[in-house]
C-alpha positions in Angstrom: 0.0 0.0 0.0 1.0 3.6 0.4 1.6 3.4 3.9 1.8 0.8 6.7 -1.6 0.9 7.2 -3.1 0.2 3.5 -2.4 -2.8 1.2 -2.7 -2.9 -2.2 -5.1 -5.6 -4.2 -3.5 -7.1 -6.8 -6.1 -8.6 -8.2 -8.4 -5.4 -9.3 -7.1 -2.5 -10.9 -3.7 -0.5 -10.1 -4.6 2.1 -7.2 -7.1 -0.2 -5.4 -5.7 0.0 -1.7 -7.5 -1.3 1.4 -7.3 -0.7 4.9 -5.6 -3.2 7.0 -5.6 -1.0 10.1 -7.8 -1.3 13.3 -10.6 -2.8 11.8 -8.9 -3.9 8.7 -9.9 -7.5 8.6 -14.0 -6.5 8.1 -12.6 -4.1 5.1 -11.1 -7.0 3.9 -13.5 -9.3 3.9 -16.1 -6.5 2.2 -13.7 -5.8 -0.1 -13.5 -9.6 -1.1 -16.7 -9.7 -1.6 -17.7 -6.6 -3.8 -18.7 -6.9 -6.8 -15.9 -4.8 -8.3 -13.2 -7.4 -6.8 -15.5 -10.2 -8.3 -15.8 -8.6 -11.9 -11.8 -8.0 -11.3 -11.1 -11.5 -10.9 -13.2 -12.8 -13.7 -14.4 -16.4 -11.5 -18.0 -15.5 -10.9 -19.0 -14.5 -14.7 -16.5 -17.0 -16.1 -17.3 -19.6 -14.0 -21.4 -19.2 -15.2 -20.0 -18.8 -19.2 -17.9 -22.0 -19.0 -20.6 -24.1 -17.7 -23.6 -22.5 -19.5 -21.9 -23.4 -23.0 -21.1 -27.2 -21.7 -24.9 -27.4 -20.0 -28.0 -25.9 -19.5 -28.6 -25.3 -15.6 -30.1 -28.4 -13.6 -29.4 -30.5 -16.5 -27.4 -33.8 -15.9 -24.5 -32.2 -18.2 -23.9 -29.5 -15.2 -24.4 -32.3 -12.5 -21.8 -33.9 -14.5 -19.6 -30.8 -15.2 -19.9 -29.9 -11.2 -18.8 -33.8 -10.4 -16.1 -33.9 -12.9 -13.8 -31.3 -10.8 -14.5 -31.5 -7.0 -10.5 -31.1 -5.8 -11.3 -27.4 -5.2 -14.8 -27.4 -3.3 -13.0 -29.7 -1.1 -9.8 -27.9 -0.4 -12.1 -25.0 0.4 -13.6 -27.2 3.0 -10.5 -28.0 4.7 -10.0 -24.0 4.6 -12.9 -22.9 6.6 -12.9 -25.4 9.6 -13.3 -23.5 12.4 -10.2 -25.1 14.6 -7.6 -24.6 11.6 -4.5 -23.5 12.7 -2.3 -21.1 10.4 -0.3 -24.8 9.6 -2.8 -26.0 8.0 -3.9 -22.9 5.7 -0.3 -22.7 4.6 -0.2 -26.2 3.6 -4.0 -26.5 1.6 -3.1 -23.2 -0.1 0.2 -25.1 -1.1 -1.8 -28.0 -2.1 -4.0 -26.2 -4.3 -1.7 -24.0 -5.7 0.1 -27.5 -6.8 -2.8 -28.9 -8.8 -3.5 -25.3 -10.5 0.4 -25.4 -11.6 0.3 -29.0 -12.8 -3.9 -28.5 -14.4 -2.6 -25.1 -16.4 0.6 -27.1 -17.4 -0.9 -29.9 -18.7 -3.8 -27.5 -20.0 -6.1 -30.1 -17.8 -9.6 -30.7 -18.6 -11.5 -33.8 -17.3 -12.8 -36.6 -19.9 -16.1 -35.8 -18.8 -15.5 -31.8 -19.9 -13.4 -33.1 -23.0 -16.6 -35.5 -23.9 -18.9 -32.7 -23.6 -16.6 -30.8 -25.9 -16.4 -33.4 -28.3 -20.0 -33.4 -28.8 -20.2 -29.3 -29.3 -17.6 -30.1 -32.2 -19.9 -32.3 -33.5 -22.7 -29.8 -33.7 -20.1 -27.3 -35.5 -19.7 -25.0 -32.9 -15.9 -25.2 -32.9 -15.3 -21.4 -32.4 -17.4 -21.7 -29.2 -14.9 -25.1 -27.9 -11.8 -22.9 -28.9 -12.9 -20.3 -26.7 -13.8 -22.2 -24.5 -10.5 -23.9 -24.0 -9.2 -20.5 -24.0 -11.5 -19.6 -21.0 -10.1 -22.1 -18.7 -6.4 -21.8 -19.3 -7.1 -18.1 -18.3 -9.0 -19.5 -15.6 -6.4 -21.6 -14.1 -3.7 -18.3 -14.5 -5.8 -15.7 -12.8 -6.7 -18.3 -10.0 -2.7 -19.2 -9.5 -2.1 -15.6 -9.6 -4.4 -14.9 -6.7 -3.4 -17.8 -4.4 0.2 -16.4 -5.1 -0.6 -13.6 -3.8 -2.2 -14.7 -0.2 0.5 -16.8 -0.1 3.2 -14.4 -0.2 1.1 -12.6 2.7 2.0 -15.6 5.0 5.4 -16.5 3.6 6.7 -14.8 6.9 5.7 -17.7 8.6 6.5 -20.0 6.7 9.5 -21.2 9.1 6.8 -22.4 11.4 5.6 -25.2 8.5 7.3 -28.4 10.3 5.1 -27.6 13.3 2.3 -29.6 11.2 4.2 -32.7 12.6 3.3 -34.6 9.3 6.6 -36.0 8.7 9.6 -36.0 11.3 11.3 -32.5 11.5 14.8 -31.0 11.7 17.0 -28.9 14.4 17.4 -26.7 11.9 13.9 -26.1 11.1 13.7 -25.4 14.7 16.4 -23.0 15.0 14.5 -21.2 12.2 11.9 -20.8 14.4 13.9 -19.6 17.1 16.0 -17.1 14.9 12.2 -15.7 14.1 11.1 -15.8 18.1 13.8 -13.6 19.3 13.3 -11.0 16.3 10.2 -10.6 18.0 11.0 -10.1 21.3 10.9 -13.9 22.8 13.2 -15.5 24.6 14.2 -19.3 23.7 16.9 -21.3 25.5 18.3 -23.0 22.6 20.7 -25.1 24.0 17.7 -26.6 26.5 15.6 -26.7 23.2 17.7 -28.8 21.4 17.3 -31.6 24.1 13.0 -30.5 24.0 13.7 -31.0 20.7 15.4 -34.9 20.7 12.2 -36.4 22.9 9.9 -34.8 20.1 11.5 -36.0 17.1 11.6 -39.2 19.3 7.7 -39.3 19.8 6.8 -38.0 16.5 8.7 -41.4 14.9 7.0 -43.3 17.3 3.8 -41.7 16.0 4.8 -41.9 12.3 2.7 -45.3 11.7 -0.1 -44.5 13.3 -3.1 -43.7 11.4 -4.9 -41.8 14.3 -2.1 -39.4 14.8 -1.6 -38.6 11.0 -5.4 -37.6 10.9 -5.0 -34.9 13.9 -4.9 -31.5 13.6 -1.4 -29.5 13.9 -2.3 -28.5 17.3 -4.1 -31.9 18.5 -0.7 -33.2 17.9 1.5 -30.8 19.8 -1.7 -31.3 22.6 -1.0 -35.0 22.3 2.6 -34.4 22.7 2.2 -32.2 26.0 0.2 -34.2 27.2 2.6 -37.3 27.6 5.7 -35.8 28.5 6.5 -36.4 32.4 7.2 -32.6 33.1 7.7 -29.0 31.7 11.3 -29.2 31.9 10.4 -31.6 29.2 9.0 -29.1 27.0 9.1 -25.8 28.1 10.8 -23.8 25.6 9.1 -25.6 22.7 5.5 -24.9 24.4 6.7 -21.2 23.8 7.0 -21.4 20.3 3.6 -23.6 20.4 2.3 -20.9 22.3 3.4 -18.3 19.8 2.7 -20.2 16.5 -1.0 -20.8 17.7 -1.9 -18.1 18.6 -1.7 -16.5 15.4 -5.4 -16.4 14.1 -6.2 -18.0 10.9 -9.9 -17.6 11.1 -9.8 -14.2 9.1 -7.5 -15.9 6.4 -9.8 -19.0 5.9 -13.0 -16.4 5.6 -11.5 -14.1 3.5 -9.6 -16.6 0.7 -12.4 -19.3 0.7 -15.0 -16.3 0.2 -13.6 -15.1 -2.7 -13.9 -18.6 -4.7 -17.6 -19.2 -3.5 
């Protein structure tokens, strides 16, 4: 933005700054979903165009449009649970922005879609399927360059990703995390987190096979964890960071991204 207090969307025309002060989040969010951001970002009217050429509405062909691509409906479902922590926003906007890389690389359209198509040819309206074509590879560009964008907005805590427990982390990923803490004012014993550290890579091995664990939410896990260690001299200095890390609200995030591609 212009100052501190504004931020600039990227997504509608140059000049378009919003305020991210005080109540910033609720101009945000109303910003997301005017009409003007909409138009801006083309999904609305483009979404309706693509599957009014390919079916009439409350046919079987849009039941069968709707069913042929679900992988984003359900990533925006993950988004807007209520008990998400920021670990697992990072990681379904990384998802998601994987499949729109690979889809727009591949120029992806299911065989449902490219049986529908087919059939248009057939009827000889091949200028209509070329645009069409056209309308989805821009599709799959305008949506990668809007994800890009929130994700950029929480690349700053992106050294925090390991705390997702999914796979077994490293001191160095730690120490990341620690480098970031006392840049903001925290104060981690690193040498007594290092040995924090060695039980937790311990347990999370232990936990690696288990189909329970692997289903858990980020901070289930690190609740889990707590839980079965003897003391907090066994975990003190990584419950800071736990402490830190989770308290970083993600509900405004999951709103405001998952709002925008209703």
């Amino acid at each position: 933005g212009r100052d501190d207090y504004e931020a600039e969307c990227l997504v509608c025309k140059a000049g378009t700054f919003v305020s991210v002060a005080h109540k910033g989040a609720s101009d945000l969010e109303y910003h997301m979903s005017s009409e003007k951001h909409k138009k801006a970002l083309g999904g609305d009217s483009w979404s309706a165009k693509l599957t009014e050429f390919l079916g009439t509405p409350g046919t079987k062909a849009e039941d069968a449009l709707a069913a042929a691509d679900s992988t984003l409906p359900l990533h925006i479902e993950e988004m807007e649970r209520e008990n998400n922590s920021l670990v697992e926003v990072m990681k379904t906007l990384d998802s998601v922005h994987t499949i729109l890389l690979d889809r727009r690389a591949q120029n992806f359209m299911s065989l449902t879609v490219k049986g529908m198509l087919a059939d248009k040819r057939k009827e000889g309206l091949e200028e209509g399927c070329d645009a069409f074509s056209d309308a989805v590879r821009r599709l799959y560009s305008h949506c990668i360059d809007y994800l890009e964008m929130w994700m950029a907005s929480l690349q700053e805590f992106s050294c925090f990703a390991w705390m997702a427990l999914s796979e077994t982390p490293s001191w160095s990923d730690v120490e990341a995390c620690i480098t970031y803490l006392i840049e903001k004012g925290v104060e981690i014993d690193d040498i007594r987190c290092f040995d924090q550290f060695n039980n937790l890579k311990k347990f999370v091995e232990a936990s690696s096979d288990e189909e329970e664990f692997q289903h858990l939410l980020s901070h289930q896990k690190w609740t889990k964890y707590f839980l079965k260690a003897k003391a907090i001299e066994c975990y003190s200095e990584l419950l800071k960071i736990a402490q830190f890390f989770f308290a970083i609200p993600s509900h405004s995030v999951n709103m405001e991204w998952s709002a925008s591609f209703h």
